[in-house]
FIKOLZA-1660 file (N, C-alpha, C; in steps of 0.1 Angstrom, whole numbers, plus 5000, padded with zeros to 4 digits):
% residues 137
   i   px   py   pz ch aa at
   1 6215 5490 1673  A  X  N
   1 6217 5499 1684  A  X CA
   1 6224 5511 1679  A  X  C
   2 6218 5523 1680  A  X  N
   2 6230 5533 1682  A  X CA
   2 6241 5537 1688  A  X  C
   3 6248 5542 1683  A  X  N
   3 6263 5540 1685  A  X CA
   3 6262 5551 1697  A  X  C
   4 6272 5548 1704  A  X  N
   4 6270 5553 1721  A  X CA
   4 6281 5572 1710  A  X  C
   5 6278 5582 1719  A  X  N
   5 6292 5593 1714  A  X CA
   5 6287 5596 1699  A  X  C
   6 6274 5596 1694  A  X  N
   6 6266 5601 1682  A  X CA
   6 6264 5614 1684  A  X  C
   7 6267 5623 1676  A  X  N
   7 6258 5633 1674  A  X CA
   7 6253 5641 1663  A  X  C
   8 6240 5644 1664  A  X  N
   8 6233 5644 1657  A  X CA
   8 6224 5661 1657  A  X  C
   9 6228 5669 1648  A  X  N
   9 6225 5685 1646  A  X CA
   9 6213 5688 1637  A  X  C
  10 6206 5691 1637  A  X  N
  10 6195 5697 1631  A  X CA
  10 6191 5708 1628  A  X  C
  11 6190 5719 1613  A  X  N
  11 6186 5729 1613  A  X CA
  11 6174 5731 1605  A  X  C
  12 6172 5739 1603  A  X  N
  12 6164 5744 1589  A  X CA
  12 6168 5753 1583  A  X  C
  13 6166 5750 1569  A  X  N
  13 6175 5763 1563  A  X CA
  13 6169 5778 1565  A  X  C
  14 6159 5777 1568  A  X  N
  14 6147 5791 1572  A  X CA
  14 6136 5781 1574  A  X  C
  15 6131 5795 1586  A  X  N
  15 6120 5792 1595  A  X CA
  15 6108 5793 1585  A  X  C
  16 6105 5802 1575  A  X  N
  16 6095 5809 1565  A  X CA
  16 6102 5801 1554  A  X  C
  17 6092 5799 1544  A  X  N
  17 6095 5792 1528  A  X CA
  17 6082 5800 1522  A  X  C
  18 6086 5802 1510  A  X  N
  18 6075 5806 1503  A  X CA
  18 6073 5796 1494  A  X  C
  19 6076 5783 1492  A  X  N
  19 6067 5774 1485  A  X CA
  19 6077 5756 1491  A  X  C
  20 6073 5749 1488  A  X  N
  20 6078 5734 1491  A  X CA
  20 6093 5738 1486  A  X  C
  21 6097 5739 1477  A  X  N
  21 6106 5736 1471  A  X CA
  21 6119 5747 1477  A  X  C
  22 6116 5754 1484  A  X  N
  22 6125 5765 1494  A  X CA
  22 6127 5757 1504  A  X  C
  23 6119 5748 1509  A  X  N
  23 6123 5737 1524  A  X CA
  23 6139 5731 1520  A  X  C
  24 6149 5733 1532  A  X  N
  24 6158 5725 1532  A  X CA
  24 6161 5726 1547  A  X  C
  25 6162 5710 1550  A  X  N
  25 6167 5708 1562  A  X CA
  25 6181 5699 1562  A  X  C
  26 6191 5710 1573  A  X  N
  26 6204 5703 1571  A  X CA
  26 6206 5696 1584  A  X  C
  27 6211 5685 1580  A  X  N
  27 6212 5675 1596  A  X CA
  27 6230 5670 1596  A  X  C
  28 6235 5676 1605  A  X  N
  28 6252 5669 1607  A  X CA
  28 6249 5660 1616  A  X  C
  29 6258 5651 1612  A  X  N
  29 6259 5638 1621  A  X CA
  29 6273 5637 1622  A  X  C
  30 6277 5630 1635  A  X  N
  30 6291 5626 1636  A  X CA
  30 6296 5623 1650  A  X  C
  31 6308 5617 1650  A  X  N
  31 6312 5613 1663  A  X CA
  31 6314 5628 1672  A  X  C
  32 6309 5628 1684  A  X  N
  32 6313 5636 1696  A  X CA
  32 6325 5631 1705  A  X  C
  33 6331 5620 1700  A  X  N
  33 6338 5615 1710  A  X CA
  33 6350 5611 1708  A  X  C
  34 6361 5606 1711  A  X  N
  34 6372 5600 1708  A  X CA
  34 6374 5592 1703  A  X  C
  35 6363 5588 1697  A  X  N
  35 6360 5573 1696  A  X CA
  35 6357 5566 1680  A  X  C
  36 6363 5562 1678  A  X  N
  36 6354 5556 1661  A  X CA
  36 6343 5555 1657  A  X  C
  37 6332 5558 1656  A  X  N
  37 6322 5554 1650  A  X CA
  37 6318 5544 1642  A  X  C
  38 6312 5532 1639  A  X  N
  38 6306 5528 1628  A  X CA
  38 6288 5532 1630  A  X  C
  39 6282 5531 1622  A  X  N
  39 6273 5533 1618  A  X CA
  39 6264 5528 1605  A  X  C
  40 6251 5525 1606  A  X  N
  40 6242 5521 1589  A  X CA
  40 6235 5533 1585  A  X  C
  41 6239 5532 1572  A  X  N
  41 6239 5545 1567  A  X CA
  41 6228 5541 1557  A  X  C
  42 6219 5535 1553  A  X  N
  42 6209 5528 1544  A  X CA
  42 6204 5537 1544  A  X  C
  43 6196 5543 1549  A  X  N
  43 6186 5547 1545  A  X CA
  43 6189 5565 1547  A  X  C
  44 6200 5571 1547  A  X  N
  44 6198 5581 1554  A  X CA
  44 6198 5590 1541  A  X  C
  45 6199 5588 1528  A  X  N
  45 6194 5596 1519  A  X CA
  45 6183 5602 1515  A  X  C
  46 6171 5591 1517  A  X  N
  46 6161 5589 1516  A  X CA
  46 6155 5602 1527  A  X  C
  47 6149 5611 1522  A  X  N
  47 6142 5622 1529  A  X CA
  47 6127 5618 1538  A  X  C
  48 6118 5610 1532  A  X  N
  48 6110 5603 1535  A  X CA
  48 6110 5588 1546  A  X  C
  49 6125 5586 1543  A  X  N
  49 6120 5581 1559  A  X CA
  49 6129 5587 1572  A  X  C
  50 6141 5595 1570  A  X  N
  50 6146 5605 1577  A  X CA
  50 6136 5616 1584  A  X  C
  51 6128 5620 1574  A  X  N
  51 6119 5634 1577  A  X CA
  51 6106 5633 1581  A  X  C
  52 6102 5638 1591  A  X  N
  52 6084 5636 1595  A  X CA
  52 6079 5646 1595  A  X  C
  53 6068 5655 1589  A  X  N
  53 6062 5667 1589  A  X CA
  53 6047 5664 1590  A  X  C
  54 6043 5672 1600  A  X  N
  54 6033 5675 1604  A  X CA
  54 6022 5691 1607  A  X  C
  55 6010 5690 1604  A  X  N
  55 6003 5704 1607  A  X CA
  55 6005 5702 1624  A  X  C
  56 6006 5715 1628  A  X  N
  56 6003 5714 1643  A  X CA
  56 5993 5707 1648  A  X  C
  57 5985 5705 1642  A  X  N
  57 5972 5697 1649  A  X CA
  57 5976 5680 1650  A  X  C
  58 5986 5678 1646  A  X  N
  58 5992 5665 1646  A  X CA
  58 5991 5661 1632  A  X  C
  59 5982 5663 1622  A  X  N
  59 5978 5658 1608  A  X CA
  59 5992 5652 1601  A  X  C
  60 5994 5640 1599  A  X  N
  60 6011 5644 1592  A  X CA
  60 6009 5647 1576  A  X  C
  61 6019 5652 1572  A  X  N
  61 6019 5658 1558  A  X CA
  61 6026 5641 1552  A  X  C
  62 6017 5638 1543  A  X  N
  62 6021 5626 1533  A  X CA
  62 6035 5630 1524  A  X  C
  63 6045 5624 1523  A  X  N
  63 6056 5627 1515  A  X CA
  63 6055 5619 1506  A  X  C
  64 6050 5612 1504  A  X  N
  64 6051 5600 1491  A  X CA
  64 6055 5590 1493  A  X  C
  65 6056 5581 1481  A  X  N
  65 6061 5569 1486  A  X CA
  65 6081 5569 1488  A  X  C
  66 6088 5564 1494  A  X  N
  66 6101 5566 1494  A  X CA
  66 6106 5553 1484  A  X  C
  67 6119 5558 1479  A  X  N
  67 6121 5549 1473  A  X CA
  67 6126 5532 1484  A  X  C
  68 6127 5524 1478  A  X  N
  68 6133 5510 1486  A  X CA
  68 6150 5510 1489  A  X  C
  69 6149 5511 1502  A  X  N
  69 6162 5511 1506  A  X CA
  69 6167 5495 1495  A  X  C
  70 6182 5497 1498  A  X  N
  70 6191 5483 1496  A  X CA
  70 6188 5476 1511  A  X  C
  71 6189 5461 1509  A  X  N
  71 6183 5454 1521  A  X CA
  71 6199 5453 1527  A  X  C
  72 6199 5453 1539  A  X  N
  72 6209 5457 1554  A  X CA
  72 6211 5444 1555  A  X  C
  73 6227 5440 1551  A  X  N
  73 6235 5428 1551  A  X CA
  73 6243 5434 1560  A  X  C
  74 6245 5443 1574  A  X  N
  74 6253 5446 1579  A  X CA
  74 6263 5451 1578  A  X  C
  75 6271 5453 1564  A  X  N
  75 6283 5456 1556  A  X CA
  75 6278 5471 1550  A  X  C
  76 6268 5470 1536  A  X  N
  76 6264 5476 1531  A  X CA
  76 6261 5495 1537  A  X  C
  77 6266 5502 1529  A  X  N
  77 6255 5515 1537  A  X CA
  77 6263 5511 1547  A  X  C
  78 6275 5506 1556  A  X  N
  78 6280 5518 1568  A  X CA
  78 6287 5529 1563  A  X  C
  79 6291 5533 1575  A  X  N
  79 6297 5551 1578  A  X CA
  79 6301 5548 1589  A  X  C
  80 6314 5550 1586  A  X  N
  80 6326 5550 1600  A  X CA
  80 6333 5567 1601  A  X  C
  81 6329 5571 1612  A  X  N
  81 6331 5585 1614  A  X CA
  81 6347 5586 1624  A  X  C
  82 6355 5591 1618  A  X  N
  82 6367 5592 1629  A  X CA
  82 6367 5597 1644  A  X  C
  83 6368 5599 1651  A  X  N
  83 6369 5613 1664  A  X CA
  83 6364 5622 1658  A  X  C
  84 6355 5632 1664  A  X  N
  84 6350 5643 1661  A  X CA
  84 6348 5646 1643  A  X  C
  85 6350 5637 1639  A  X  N
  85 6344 5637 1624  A  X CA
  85 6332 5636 1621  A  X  C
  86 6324 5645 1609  A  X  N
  86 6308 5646 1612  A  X CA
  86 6306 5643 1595  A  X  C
  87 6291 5647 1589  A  X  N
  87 6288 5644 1577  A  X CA
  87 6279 5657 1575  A  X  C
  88 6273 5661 1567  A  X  N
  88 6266 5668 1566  A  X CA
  88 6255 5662 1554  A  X  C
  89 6241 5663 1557  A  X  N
  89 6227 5660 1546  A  X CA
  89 6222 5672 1545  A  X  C
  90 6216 5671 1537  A  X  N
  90 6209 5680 1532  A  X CA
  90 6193 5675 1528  A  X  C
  91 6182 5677 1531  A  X  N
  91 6172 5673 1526  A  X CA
  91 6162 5685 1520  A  X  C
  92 6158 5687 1507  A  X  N
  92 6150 5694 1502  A  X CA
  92 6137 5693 1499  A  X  C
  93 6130 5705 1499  A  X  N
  93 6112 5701 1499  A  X CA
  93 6110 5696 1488  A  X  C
  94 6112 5694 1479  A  X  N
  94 6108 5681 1467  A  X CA
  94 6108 5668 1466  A  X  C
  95 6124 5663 1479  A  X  N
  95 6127 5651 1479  A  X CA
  95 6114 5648 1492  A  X  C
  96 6113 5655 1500  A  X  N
  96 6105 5647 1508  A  X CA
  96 6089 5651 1506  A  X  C
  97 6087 5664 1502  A  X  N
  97 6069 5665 1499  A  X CA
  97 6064 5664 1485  A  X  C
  98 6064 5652 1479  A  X  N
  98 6056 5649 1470  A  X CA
  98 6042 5656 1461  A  X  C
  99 6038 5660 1472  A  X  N
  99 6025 5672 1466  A  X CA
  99 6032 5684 1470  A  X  C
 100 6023 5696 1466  A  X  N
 100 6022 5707 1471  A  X CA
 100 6014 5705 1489  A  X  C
 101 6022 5715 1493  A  X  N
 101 6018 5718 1510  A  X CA
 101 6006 5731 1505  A  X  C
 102 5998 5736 1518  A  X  N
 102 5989 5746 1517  A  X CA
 102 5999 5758 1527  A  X  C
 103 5994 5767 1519  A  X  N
 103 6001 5777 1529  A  X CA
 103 5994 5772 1546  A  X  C
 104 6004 5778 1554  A  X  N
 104 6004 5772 1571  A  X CA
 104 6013 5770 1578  A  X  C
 105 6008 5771 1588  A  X  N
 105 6026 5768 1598  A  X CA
 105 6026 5746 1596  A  X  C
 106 6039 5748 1601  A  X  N
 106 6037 5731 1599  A  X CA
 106 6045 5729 1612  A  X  C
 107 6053 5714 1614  A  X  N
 107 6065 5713 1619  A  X CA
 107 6074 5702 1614  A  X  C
 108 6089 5702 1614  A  X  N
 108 6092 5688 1612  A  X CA
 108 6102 5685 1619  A  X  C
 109 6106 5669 1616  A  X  N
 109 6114 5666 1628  A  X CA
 109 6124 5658 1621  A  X  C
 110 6135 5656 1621  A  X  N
 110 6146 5641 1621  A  X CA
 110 6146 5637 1628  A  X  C
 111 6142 5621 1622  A  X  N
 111 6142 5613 1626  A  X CA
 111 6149 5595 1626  A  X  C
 112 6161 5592 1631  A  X  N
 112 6173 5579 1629  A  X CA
 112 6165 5566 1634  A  X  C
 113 6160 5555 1629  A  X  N
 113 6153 5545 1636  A  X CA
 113 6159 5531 1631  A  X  C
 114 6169 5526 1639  A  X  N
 114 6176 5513 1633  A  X CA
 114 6170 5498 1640  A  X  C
 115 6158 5502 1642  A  X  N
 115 6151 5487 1646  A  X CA
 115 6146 5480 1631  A  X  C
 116 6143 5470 1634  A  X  N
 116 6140 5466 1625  A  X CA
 116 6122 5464 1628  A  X  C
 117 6117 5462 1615  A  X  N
 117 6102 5465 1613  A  X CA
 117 6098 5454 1625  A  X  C
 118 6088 5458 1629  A  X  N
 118 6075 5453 1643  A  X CA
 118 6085 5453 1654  A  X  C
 119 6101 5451 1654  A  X  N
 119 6104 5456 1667  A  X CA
 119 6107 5466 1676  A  X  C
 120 6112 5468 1692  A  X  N
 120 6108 5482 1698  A  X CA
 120 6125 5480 1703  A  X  C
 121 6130 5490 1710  A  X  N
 121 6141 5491 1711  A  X CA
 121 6140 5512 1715  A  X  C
 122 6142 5517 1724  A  X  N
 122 6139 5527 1723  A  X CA
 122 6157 5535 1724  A  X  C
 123 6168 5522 1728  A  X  N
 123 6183 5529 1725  A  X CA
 123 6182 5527 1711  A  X  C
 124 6174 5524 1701  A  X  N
 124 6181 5522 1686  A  X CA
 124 6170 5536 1677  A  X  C
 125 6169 5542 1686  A  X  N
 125 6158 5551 1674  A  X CA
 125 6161 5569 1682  A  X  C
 126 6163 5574 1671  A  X  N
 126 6170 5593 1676  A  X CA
 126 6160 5597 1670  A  X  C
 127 6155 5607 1681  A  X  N
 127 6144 5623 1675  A  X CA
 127 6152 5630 1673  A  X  C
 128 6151 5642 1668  A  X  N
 128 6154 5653 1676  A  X CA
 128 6140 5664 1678  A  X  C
 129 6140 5673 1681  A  X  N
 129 6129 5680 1681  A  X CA
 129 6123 5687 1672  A  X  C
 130 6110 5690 1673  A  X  N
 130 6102 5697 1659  A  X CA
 130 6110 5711 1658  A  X  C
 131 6108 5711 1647  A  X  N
 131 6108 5726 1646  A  X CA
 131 6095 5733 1634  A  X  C
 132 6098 5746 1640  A  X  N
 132 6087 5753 1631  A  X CA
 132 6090 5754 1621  A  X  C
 133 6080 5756 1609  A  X  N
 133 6081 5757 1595  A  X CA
 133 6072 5766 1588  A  X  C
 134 6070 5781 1584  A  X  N
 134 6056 5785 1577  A  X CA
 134 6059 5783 1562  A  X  C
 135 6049 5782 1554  A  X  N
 135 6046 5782 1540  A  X CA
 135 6036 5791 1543  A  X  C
 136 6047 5805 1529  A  X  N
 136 6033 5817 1526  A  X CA
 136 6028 5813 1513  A  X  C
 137 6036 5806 1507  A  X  N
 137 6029 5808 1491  A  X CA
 137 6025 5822 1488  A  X  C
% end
């Protein structure tokens, strides 16, 4: 489940990139509340399963394979955020797009999903919204 008093910020480093490797998306996370935090932090390095990009048409852009998280013993990979204490990521176009992109508008999104595989749970999983992306090459 996600931690109740999460928050979770999303930018882009720029709207326009002139190649993959100019993509960086910065995501703060941290407590909003007065509250302690704990949190699983497994997988949140990993760009490829944090990041979803897509052509406007819906097409998603393939990022490659990600590497294998460490398997979630519960312990492992937390992140206890104090009161209003946050983190900052950083994700770059090389960690997540494996090939070259075509020049085009795209979009992408962060994305936090702590269910476990084939289950549904819709309090355990955070969007935030697309945002726009052009590649001029």
């Amino acid at each position: 489940m996600l931690p109740a008093g999460l928050r979770v910020d999303v930018h882009m480093g720029g709207p326009i990139v002139e190649r993959r490797e100019d993509l960086r998306v910065l995501v703060s996370i941290g407590s909003q509340s007065g509250a302690t935090i704990r949190m699983s932090g497994v997988s949140l390095d990993i760009a490829q399963v944090m990041l979803a990009a897509q052509a406007p048409s819906r097409i998603p852009l393939r990022p490659g394979i990600p590497p294998v998280p460490t398997a979630d013993d519960g312990e492992a990979g937390r992140i206890v955020f104090k009161p209003v204490e946050s983190m900052l990521l950083e994700y770059a176009g090389p960690s997540y797009l494996a090939q070259p992109v075509g020049t085009g508008r795209y979009i992408v999104q962060f994305r936090y999903d702590t269910r476990e595989p084939g289950k549904t749970g819709a309090e355990e999983k955070l969007e935030r919204g697309w945002i726009d992306l052009e590649v001029k090459h």
